[in-house]
Structure formats: C-alpha cells, structure tokens
C-alpha positions as CSV (number, residue, x, y, z in Angstrom):
1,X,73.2,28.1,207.5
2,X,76.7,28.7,208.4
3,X,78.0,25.5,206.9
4,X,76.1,26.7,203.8
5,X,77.4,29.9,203.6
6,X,81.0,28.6,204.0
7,X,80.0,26.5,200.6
8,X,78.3,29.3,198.6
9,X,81.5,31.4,198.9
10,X,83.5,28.3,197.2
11,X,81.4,29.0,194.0
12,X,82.1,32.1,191.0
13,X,79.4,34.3,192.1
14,X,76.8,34.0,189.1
15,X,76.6,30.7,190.5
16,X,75.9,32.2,193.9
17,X,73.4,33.6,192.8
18,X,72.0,30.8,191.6
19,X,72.5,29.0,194.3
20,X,70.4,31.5,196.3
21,X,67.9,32.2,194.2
22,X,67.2,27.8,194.3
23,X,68.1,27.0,197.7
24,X,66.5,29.9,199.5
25,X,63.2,28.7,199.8
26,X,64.2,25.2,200.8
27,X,66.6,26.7,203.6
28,X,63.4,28.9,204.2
29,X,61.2,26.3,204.4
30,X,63.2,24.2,206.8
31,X,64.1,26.9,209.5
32,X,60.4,27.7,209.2
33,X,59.5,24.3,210.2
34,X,62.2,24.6,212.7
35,X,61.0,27.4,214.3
36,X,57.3,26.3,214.5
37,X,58.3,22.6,216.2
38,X,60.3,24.7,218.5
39,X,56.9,27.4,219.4
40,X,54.7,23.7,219.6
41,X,57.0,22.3,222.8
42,X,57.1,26.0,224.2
43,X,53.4,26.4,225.5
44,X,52.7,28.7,228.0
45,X,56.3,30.6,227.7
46,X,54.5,34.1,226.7
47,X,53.9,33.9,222.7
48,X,56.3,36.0,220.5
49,X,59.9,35.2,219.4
50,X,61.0,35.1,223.2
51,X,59.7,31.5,223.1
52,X,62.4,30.0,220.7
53,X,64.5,30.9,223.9
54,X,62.7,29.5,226.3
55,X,64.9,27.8,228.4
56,X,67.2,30.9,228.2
57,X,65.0,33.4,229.7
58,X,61.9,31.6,231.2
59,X,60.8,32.3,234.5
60,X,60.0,29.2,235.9
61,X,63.1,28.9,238.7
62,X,62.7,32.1,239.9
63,X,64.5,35.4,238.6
64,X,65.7,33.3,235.9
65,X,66.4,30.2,234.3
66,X,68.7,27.2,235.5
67,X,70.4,27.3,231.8
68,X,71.1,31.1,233.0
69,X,72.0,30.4,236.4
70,X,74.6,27.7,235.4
71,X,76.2,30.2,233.1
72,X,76.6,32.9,236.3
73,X,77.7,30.1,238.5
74,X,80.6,28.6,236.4
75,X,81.7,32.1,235.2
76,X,82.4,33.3,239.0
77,X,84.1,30.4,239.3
78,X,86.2,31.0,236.3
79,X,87.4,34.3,237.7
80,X,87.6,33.4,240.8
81,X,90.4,30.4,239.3
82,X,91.3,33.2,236.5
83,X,95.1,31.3,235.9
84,X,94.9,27.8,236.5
85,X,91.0,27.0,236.6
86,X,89.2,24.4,238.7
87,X,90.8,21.4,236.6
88,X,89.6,18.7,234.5
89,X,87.5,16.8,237.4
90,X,86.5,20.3,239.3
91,X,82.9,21.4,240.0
92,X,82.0,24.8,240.0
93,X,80.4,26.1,243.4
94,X,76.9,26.0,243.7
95,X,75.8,23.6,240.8
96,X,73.6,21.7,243.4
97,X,70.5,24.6,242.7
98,X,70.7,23.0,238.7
99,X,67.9,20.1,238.5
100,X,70.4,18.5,235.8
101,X,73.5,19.0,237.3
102,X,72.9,15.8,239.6
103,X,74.4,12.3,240.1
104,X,77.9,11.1,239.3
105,X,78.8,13.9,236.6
106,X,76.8,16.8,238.7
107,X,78.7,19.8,237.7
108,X,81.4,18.3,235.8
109,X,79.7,20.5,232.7
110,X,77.9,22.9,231.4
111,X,76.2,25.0,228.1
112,X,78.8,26.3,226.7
113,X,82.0,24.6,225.5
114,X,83.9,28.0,225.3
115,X,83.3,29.1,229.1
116,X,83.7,24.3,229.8
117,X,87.3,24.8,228.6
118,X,87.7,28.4,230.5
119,X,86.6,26.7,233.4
120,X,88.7,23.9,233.7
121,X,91.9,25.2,231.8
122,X,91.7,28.9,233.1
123,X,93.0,31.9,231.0
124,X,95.5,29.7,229.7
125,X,92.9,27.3,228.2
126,X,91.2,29.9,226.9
127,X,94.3,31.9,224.8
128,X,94.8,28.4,223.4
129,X,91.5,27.3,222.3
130,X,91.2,30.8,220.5
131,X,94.8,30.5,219.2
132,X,93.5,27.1,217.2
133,X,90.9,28.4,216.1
134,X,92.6,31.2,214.8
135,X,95.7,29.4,213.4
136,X,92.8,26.6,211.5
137,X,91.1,29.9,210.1
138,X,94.5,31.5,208.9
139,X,95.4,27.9,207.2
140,X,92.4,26.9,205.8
141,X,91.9,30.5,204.0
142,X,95.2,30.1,202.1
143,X,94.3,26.3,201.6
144,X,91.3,27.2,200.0
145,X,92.7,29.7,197.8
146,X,95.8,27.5,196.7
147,X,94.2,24.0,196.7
148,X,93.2,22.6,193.0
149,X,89.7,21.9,192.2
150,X,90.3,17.6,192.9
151,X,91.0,18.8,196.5
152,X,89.0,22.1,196.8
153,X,86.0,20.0,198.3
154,X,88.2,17.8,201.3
155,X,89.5,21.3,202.3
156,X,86.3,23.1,202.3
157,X,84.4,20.5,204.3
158,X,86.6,20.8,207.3
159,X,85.7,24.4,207.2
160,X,81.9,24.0,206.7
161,X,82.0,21.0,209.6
162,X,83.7,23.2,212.0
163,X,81.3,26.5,210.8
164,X,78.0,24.4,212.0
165,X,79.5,23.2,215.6
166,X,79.7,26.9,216.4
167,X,76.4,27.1,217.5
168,X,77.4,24.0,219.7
169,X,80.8,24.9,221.0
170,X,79.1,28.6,222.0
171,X,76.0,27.1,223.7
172,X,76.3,23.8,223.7
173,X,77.8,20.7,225.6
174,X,80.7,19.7,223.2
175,X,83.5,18.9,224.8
176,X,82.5,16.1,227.2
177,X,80.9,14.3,224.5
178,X,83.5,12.0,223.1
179,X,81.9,11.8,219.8
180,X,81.3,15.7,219.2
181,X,85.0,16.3,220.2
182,X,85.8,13.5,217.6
183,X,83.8,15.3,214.8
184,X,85.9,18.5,216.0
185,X,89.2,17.0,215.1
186,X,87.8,15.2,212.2
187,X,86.9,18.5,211.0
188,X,89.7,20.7,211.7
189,X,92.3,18.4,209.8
190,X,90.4,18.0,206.9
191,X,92.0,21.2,205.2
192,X,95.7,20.6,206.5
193,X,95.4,16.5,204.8
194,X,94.6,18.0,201.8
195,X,97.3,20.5,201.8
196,X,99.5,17.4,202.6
197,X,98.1,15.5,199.6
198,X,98.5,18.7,197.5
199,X,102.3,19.4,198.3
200,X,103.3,15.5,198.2
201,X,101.7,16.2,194.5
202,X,104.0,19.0,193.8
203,X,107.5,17.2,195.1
204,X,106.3,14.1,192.5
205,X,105.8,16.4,189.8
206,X,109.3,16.4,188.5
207,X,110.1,13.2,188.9
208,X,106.6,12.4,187.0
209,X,108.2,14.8,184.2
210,X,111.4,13.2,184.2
211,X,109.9,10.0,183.5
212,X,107.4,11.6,180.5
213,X,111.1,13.1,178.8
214,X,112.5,9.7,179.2
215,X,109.6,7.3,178.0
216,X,109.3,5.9,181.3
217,X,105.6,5.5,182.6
218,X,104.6,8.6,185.1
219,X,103.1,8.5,188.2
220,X,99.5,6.7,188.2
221,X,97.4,9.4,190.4
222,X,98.6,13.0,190.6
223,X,95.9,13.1,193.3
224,X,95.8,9.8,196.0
225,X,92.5,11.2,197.4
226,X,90.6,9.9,194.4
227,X,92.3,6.5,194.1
C-alpha cells in the first residue's frame, strides 16, 4: 500500500483517480485475503481484530507476549548504554526468558530494526539512521520533481522500495539479514543514479549542440539508462 501510494502520486491526478477507482478493489481484495489467512493461523487468540496482532498482545507467556517482552528488554538496555550502546556483538540483558532468542545468535537481534541499530550504535546510531533517512527524503523529492520522464520511473522506484520496508525496518528484523540490508541500499540509491545519469546528460548537451551546428554526428543516447 505504501509502495503504491508513493506511485499513484507520480501520476496527473485524473489519472489518480483512475487509478483508484481500478486498483481499489484488487488492493481490497488482496488485504482481505490477507487478513483472513492471518485470523485462520490465529485460533483461539480471542476473535475480533486483536487477532491480526496476535503475537503482539497474546497472553500465552504470561502478562504479555515474548515479541513484547523483547521490545522492553532491549529498550532498557538502550538507555541504560544511551551514548555508545552495547556494540555490534552485544546482547541485551535478559534475552534468555525469549524462546527464540537461543543458540549461537541468542540476543544478537530483535523486532525492530530502528530500536537493533539504537541498541548497538546508541544515540549516536540513532541521529544517523534518521539523518539518512531524512537527507534520501529531501533528495529524492527534488529528484522527482526535476528528473525527466525517461528517468522519472529509476528514481521513483527507490522511493516506492524503501516506502514498503518500513513496515520491516519498524517491526521487523532487517538489518541482520544480509539480503534485506542489500535491498535497502539498492533502494536508497536508486534516485541519486538517476540524478547522476540526468546531470551527466545536461554537461553533454552542449557539446551534442555543438556537434548538430557543425554537421558532426551528436551523441547516440541522451539517456544511457535505456541503452
């Protein structure tokens, strides 16, 4: 949905609403099917839209749930390490009570890639992670509102990439996953190589003209991306 969104807004708006009037239903459909596979492996959690959070608020370990509890655990630990955090190979205290957190990579991790990098990284971690985000966000507006159509779609897939791993990076397990940290990166210089590719265009351009006044033959692609 958010990668969606991000898409939708590339579009003149009676296209928009086009675009919602079609793909509505289908999106409907799909999150529908979604949400009734996710009540069918849920049995027995209480009925009602508190079972699409099962594992978030169940109480099968007690006052609450391990997914909970691992949350609590590696925030005290982040305050408790507030400026220099417990390092890349640290465990937090107590994430022996988490039936998952066992063997070799026993609290090495957790649900939530925000609070995995405030844990290991600290405060310091933390004003950086947000500061890329926010610089990638700054960038990629003014890329999308400068970039010409032949490059409009490189750009604006970086940003729809990076829009559906926020579910992930909030409450997920991205960053010790080699591959999802890959995608990341993948994702979040999509718009600055097509800004490359777009200002390399503009430097050729009068040389391209030059050549066109003179007879000589321009430039073959004004655009690589396409070659």
């Amino acid at each position: 949905m958010l990668a969606f969104l991000i898409i939708m807004m590339r579009f003149p708006l009676q296209r928009r609403m086009q675009m919602m009037v079609l793909g509505m239903p289908v999106v409907g459909a799909g999150l529908l099917y979604a949400a009734v596979k996710r009540l069918g492996q849920t049995k027995g959690a209480g009925g009602g839209l508190s079972s699409l959070f099962y594992d978030m608020n169940s109480k099968r370990f007690g006052a609450e749930s391990e997914r909970v509890l691992e949350l609590k655990f590696a925030l005290a630990d982040f305050f408790s390490h507030l400026f220099t955090g417990i390092g890349s190979w640290g465990r937090y205290a107590g994430y022996q009570h988490i039936s998952w957190q066992s063997g070799q990579d026993g609290g090495l991790f957790l649900h939530s890639g925000v609070l995995h990098i405030a844990l290991k990284a600290g405060l310091p971690g933390l004003i950086l992670l947000f500061g890329t985000i926010w610089v990638f966000m700054a960038f990629t507006r003014r890329a999308l509102r400068t970039l010409p159509p032949e490059l409009l779609g490189l750009a604006t897939a970086g940003a729809a990439g990076l829009a559906f791993m926020l579910p992930d990076l909030l409450i997920g397990t991205p960053f010790p996953q080699v591959r999802t940290t890959q995608m990341l990166a993948l994702c979040l210089a999509l718009p600055y190589v097509a800004m490359a590719v777009y200002r390399t265009a503009k430097v050729s351009e009068p040389a391209d003209q030059a050549a066109r006044r003179y007879g000589m033959a321009p430039a073959p692609s004004r655009y690589p991306v396409h070659a």
